[in-house]
N, C-alpha and C positions, 0 to 999 in steps of 0.2 A: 440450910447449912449442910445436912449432910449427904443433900444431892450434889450441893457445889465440891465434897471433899471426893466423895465416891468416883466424881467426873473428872477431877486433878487425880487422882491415883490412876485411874484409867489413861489418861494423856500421860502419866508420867511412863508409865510401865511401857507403854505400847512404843513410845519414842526410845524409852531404852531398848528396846530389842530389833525394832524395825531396821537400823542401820546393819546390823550384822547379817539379813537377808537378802539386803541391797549389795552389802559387796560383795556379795558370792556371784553376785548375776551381772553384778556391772563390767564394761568392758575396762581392760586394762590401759590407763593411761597416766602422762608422768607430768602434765602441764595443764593448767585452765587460767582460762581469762574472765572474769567478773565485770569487765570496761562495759560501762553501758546497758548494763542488763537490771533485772529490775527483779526481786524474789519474796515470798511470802512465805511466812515462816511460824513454827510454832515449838514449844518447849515445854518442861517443865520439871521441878523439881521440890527442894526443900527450902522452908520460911523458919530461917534462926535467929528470933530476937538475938540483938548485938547491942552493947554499952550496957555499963551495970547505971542502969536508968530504970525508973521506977517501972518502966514497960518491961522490960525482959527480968524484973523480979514476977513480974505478976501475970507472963504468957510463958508459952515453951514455943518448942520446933511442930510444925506442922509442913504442909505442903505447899508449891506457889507454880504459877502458870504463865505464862505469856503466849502473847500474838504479837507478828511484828511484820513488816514491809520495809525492804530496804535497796536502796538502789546506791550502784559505786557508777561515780563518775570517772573515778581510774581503776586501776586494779590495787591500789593500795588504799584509796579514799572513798569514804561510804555516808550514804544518809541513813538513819534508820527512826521508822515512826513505831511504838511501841504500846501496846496496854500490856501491865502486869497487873496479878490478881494475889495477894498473900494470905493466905488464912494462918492464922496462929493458934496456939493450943489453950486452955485453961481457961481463960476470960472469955475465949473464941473472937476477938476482934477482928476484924477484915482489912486490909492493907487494900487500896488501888489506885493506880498511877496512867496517867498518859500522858508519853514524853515523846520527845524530838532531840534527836541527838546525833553523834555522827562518829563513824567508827573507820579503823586504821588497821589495815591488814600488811605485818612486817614483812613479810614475801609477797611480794607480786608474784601470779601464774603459778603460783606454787597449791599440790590438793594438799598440801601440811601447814599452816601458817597461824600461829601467835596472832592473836585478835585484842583491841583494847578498847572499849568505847565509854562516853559521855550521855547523861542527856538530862533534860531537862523540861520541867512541866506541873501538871496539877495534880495534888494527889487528894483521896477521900479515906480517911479513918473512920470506921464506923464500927457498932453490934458489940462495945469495948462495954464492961462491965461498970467500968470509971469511966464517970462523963469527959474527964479533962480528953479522955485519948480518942472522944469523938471529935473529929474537927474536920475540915478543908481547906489547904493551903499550900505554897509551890511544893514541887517534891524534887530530888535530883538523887541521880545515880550515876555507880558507874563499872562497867565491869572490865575482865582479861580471862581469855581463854583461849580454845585453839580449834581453828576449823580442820574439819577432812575432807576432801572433794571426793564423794562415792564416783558419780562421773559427773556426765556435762551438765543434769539439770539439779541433780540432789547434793546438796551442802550440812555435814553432822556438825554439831559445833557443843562443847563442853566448855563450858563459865563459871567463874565466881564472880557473884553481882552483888554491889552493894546498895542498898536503897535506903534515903533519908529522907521521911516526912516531917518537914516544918511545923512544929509549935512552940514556937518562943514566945507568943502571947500567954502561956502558962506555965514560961519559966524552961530553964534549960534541962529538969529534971522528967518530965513529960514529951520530950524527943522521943521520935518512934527510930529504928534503927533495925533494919534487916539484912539479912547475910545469905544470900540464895546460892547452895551449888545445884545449877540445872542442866540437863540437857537436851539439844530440840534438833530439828530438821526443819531447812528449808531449800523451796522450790525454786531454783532463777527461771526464771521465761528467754529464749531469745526474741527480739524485737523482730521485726520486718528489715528492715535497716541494715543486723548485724551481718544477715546473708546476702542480704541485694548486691554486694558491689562481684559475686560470685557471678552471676548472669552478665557479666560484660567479657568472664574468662570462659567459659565454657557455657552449651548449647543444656538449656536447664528443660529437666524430660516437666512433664504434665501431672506427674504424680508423687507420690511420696512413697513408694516401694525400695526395700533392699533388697533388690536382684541377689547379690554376693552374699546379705547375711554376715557382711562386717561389722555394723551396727551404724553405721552413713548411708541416710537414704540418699538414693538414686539422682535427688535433685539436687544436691551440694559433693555427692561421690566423684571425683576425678581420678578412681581407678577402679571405675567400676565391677571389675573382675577378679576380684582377689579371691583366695582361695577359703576356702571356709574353714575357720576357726583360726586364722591368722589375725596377729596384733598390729591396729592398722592405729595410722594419727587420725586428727579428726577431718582430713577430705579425702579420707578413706584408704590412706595407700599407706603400703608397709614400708619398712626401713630400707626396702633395696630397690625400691619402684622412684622414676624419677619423672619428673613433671614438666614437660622443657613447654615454653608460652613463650610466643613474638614478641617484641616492644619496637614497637613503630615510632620512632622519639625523634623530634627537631630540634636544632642547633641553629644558631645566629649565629655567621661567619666569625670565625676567630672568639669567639664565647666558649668557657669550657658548660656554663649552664644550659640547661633547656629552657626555651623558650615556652612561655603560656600553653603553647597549643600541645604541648606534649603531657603537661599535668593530668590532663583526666587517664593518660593511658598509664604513666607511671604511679598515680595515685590506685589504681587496681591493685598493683601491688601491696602497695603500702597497707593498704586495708586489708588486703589476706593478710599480712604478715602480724599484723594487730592485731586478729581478729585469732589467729589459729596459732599460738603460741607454742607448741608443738613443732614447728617447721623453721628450715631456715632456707634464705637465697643465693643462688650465684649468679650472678650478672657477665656474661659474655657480650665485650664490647668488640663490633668488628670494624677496625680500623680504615679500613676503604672506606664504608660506608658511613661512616662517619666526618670524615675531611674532606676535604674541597682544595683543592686547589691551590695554592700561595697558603695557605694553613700551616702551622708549625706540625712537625711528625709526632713532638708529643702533645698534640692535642686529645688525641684520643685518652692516653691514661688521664687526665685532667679531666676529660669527661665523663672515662669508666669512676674515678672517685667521686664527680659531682654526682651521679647517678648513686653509689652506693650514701654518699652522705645524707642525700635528698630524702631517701628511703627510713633511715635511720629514725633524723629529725621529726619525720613525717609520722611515722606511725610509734613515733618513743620506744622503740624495741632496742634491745640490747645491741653491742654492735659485731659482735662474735656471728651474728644470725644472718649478716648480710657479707657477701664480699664481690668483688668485681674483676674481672681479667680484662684482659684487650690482644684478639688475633687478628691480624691483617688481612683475612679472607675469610667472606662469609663460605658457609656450604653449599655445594652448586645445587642442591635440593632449596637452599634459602628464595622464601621470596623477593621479590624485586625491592630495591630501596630498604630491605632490614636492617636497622641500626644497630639491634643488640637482642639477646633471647634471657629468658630468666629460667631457671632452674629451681621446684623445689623441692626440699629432701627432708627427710623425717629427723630430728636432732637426736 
């Protein structure tokens, strides 16, 4: 017992201060995306008997801990798998729970955002001086707090969590009820996945060096030269650096959509644009190259919109981040057959 409280005081303390070292050193940024990433996390804080139940006459406030893994399949919707640890004061009984639950972050891509989550699972009461408050039986919680995105991999996050262990086998009077304010840190990982669809945009080096010292290494940097100590997004280019990329894209006569075979080349896009929430698109559609023959003249804007809608749909981004034009001549530097170039610029 007073190893377990000694080691919760230590995780408490150490996560309270660790995030104020981190952002001094983190690089400066105004956007993140959680889509698809996977993160493991830890916390810890205070265990407040809650309800005037025979339990919080006969415990106090002590400490409480958690371990967690959680993955969002959007950037507002999240799984999270959970153990919490509560040690109480007085009687000294033990609270522990392992739950599955699922949480909802009110900003998407936002490093400031209102957090709420659910969960539910088994819990174990035990070391309770009163037998009635040894048991094991479901447990359910649920908390609201607010995350801060230090940068891309570290996420601070401050909760009020509530937790209820099931014993209504000994009456409603014997309910355990806990009140945790905690605070923790957790780690996302990027997947393999998230950067893959980068190597079909640019020539990806061998290593993982920051030449520049922007804080984007070298294999996902597409400005690789920036100046040092400049505030770059995250494929490494600053606010006044711009990104112009080909799009090779087919058209079915008198169609304003792209045909199949053009998907993979405009889904690169898409996927940057999902992926690095930070940036947004211009689409130059060039009207030669794009019509045929007995074709109406506006078919081109009908196809610069299909192209920007497609984009949109595609990768759920907002729609202010994408737009499209249409000039009737490509540039005489343009390659042969160019249908349209993409543009992209730091928001």
């Amino acid at each position: 017992m007073i190893f377990q409280t000694i080691l919760l005081k230590r995780l408490f303390f150490g996560i309270l201060i660790l995030p104020f070292f981190m952002v001094n050193s983190a690089d400066a940024i105004e956007t993140i995306s959680l889509k698809n990433r996977f993160g493991l996390g830890a916390g810890g804080g205070f265990a407040i008997p809650a309800q005037t139940h025979l339990f919080s006459q006969q415990t106090g406030t002590d400490l409480s801990g958690y371990i967690n893994f959680q993955y969002y399949y959007t950037d507002n919707l999240g799984l999270e798998v959970a153990y919490n640890h509560l040690n109480f004061a007085s009687s000294n009984p033990i609270a522990q729970s392992f739950t599955v639950g699922g949480l909802y972050r009110l900003h998407q891509n936002s490093i400031f955002s209102p957090i709420l989550g659910i969960g539910l699972g088994y819990g174990i009461v035990r070391n309770a001086a009163n037998e009635n408050f040894n048991f094991t039986n479901i447990t359910l919680n649920g908390k609201m707090g607010l995350n801060y995105t230090i940068d891309y991999h570290w996420v601070a996050e401050i909760d009020l969590k509530w937790a209820w262990f099931n014993n209504l086998p000994h009456g409603s009077s014997y309910q355990v009820h806990g009140l945790l304010p905690q605070i923790g840190l957790t780690y996302f990982f990027y997947r393999k996945s998230d950067r893959e669809p980068l190597a079909n945009l640019i020539t990806r080096s061998k290593d993982v060096n920051d030449s520049d010292g922007d804080g984007v290494t070298d294999d996902i940097d597409l400005c690789p030269n920036t100046p040092r100590g400049a505030v770059v997004n995250t494929l490494g280019c600053t606010s006044s650096d711009l990104v112009e990329l080909p799009l090779l894209l087919k058209f079915d006569f008198g169609k304003a959509e792209m045909n199949k075979a053009s998907e993979p080349e405009i889904n690169k896009v898409a996927n940057l644009l999902e992926e690095h929430a930070d940036i947004r698109a211009e689409i130059t559609v060039f009207g030669e190259s794009v019509t045929q023959e007995g074709e109406s003249e506006n078919i081109a804007n009908e196809r610069a919109l299909a192209i920007q809608t497609y984009l949109i749909q595609k990768s759920g981004i907002e729609g202010h981040r994408v737009n499209s034009t249409v000039i009737q001549k490509a540039p005489e530097s343009a390659q042969k057959n160019l249908r349209a170039i993409v543009v992209f610029k730091t928001i």
